[in-house]
C-alpha positions as CSV (number, residue, x, y, z in Angstrom):
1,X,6.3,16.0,1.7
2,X,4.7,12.5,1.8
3,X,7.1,9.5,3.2
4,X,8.0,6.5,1.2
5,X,6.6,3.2,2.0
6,X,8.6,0.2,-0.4
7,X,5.9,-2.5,-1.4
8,X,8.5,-5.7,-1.2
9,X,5.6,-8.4,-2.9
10,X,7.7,-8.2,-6.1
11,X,11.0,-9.5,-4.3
12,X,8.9,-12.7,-3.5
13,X,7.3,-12.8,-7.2
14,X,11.0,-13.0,-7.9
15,X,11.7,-15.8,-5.6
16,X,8.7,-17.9,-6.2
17,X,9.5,-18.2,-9.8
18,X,12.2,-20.7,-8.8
19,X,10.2,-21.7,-5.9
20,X,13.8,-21.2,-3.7
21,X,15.1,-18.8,-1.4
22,X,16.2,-16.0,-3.2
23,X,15.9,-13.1,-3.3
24,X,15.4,-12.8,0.1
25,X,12.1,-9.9,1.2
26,X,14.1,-9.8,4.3
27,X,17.7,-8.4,2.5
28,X,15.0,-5.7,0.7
29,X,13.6,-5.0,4.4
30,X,17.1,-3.9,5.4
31,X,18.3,-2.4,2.4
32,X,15.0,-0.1,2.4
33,X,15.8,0.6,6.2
34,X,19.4,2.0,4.6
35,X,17.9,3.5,1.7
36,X,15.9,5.9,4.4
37,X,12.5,4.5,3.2
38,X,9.4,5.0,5.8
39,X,8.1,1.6,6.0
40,X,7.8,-2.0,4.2
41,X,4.7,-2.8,2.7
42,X,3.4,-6.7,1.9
43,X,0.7,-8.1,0.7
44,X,0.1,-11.3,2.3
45,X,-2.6,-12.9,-0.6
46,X,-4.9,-16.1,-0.1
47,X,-3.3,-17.5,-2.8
48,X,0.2,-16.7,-1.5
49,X,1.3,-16.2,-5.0
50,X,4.3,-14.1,-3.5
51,X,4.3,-13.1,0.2
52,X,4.1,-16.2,2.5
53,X,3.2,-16.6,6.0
54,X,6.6,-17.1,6.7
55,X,7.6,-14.3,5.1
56,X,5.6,-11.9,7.2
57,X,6.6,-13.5,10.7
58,X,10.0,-12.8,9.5
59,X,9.6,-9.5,8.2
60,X,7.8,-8.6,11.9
61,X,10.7,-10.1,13.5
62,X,13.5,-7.6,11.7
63,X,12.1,-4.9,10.8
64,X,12.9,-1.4,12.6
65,X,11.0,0.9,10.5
66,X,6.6,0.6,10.2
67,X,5.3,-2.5,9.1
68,X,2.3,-2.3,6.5
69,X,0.7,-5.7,6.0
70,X,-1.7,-5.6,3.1
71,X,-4.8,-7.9,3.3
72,X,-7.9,-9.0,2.2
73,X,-11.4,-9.4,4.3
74,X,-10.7,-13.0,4.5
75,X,-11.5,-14.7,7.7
76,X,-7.9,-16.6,7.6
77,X,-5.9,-13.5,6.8
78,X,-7.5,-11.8,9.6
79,X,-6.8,-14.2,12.1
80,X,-3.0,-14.3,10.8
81,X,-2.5,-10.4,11.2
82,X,-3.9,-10.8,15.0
83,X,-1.4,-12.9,15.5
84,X,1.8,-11.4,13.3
85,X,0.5,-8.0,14.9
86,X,1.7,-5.3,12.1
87,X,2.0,-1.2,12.9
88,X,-0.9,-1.0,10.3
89,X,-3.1,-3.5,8.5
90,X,-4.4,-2.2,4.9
91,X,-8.0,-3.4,4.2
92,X,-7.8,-4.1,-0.3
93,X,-10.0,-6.0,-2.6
94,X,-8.8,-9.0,-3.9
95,X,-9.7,-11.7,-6.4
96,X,-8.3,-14.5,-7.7
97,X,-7.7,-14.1,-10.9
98,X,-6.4,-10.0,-11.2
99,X,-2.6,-9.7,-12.2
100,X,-2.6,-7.0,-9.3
101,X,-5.4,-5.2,-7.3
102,X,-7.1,-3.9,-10.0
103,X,-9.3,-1.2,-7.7
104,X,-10.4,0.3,-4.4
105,X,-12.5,-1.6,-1.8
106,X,-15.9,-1.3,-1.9
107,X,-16.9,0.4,2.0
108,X,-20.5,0.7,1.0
109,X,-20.9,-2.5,-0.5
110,X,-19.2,-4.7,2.6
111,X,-19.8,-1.9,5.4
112,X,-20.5,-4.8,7.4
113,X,-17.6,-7.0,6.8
114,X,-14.9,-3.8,7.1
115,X,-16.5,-2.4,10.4
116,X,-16.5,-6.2,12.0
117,X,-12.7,-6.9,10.8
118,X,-11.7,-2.8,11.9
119,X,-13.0,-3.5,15.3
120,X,-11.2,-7.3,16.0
121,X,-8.1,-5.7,13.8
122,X,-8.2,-2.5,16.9
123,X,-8.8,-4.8,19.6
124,X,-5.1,-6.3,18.9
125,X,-3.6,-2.5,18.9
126,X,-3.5,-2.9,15.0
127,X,-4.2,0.4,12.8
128,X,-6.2,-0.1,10.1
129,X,-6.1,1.7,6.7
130,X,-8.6,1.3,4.0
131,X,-7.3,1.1,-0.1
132,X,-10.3,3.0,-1.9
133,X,-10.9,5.0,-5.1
134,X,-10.8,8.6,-5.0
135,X,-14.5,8.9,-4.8
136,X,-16.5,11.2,-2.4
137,X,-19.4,8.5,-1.1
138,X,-16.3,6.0,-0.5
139,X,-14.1,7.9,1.3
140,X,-17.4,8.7,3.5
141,X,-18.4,5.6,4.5
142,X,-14.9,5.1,4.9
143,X,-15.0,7.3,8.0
144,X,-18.5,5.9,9.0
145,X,-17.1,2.4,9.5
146,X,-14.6,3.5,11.8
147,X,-11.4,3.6,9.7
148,X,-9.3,7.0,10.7
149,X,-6.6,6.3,7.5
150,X,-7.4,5.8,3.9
151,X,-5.4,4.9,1.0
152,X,-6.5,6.4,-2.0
153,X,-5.9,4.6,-5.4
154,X,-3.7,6.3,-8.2
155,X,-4.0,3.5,-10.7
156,X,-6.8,5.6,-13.1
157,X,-4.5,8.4,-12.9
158,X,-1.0,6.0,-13.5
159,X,-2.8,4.5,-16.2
160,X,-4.4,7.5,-18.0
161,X,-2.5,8.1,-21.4
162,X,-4.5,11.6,-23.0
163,X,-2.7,15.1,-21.1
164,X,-6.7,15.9,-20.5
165,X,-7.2,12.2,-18.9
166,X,-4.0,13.0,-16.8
167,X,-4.8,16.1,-15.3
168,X,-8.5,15.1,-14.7
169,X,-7.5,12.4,-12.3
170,X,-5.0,14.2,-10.5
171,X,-7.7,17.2,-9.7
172,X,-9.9,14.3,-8.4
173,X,-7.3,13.1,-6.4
174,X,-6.3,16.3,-4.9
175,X,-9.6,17.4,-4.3
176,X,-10.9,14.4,-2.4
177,X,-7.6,14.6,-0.2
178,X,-8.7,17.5,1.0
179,X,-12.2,16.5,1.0
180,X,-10.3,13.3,3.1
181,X,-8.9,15.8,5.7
182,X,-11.7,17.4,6.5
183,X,-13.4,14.7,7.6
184,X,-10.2,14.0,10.0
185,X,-9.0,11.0,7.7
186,X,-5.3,10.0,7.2
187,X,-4.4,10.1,3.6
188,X,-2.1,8.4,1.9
189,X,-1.9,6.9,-1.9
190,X,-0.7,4.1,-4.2
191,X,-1.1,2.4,-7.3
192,X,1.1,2.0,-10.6
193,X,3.0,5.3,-9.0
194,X,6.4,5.4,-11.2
195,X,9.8,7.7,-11.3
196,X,7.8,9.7,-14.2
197,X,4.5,10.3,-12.5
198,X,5.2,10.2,-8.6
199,X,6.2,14.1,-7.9
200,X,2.9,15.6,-8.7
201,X,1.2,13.2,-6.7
202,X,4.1,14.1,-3.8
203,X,3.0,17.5,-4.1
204,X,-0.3,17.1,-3.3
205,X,-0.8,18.9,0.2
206,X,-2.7,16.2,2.7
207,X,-1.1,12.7,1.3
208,X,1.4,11.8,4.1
209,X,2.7,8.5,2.6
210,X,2.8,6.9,-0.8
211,X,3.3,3.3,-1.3
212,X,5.3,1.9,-4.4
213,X,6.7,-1.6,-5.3
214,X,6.6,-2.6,-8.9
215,X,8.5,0.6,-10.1
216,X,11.1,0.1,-7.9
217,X,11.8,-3.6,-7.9
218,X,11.9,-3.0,-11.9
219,X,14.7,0.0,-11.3
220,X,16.1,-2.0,-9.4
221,X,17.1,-4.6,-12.0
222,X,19.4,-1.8,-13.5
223,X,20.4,0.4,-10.8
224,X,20.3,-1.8,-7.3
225,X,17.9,-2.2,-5.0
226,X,19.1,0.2,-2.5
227,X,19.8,2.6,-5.3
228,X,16.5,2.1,-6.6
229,X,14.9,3.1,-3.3
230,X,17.2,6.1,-3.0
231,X,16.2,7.9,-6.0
232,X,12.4,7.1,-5.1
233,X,12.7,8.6,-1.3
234,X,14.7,11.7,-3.2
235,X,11.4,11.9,-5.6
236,X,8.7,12.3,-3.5
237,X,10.4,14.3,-0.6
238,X,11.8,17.3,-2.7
């Protein structure tokens, strides 16, 4: 069964809209550590609408469990994850103006860019992931530049509504998991993932690690953070 990695962004969304100090990402680092979660994800954006700089020198400082640092191709984020030095850096798209990453990165479109920033990201003993859509040329040229971990992208199947829709983009993803392993690729997966939709995509046999935030930071608001985190490891492991 797949590991839990807790995306903390929305802790800072929180914090940000008082522009203060709390909630603190680094209380959520420990209280995922508690909760028996696998790692802490963040996003460090160039807008810093949420995660700052700060926030992931912190989080590197404290944290006992893997350290997933979500970033963009930028040139200034790049140099910032050499230095911050996270257990795995997560290639994603990003624009200004999306609410949240609204889809995979493009490998064959910036082949270039991703093989340059996979080799300088390696040369600092950084792992490199790569957050793509669950389609077959992708997740080859994803291997071709180098990466040797993918991330594939649930949000088509999160956000599918029709039964047909549903189970359509849950036999893509399962098939190009396998289709993932057998070219010796790491698979994990994330993307609008939720308490209601999560176990069939822990049951897919290949995907080692799924990556949630939003659902849980919203549970949370009921239940308790730590709670929150609980229920979600108890999900996808059983």
């Amino acid at each position: 069964m797949p590991k839990l990695g807790v995306n903390i962004d929305h802790i800072a969304t929180l914090r940000q809209a008082r522009r203060g100090l709390e909630p603190d990402p680094l209380m959520a680092v420990r209280l995922c550590e508690e909760a028996g979660a696998h790692s802490i994800v963040a996003h460090l954006r160039e807008d810093r609408r949420h995660i700052h700089d700060q926030d992931i020198k912190n989080i590197k400082a404290i944290v006992k469990i893997k350290f997933n640092l979500e970033m963009s191709l930028h040139p200034e984020i790049v140099k910032i994850a050499t230095k911050v030095k996270p257990d795995l850096a997560t290639l994603v798209p990003e624009r200004r103006q999306e609410i949240t990453t609204e889809g995979g990165l493009d490998v064959v479109r910036h082949f270039k860019r991703i093989e340059k920033t996979i080799r300088l990201l390696s040369q600092h003993d950084i792992e490199v992931s790569l957050f793509i859509d669950h389609i077959k040329k992708q997740i080859e040229e994803a291997c071709r530049v180098g990466a040797k971990m993918i991330e594939l992208h649930t949000g088509a199947y999160a956000n599918a509504k029709a039964k047909q829709r549903v189970i359509h983009e849950f036999n893509r993803l399962n098939d190009m998991t396998y289709f993932a392993q057998n070219l010796g690729l790491n698979v994990s997966a994330g993307h609008g993932l939720n308490y209601q939709n999560t176990r069939a995509i822990a049951e897919i046999q290949g995907i080692e690690e799924l990556n949630i935030g939003h659902a849980i930071i919203s549970r949370a608001v009921f239940v308790g953070f730590k709670k929150a985190v609980q229920e979600m490891v108890k999900l996808a492991s059983t």
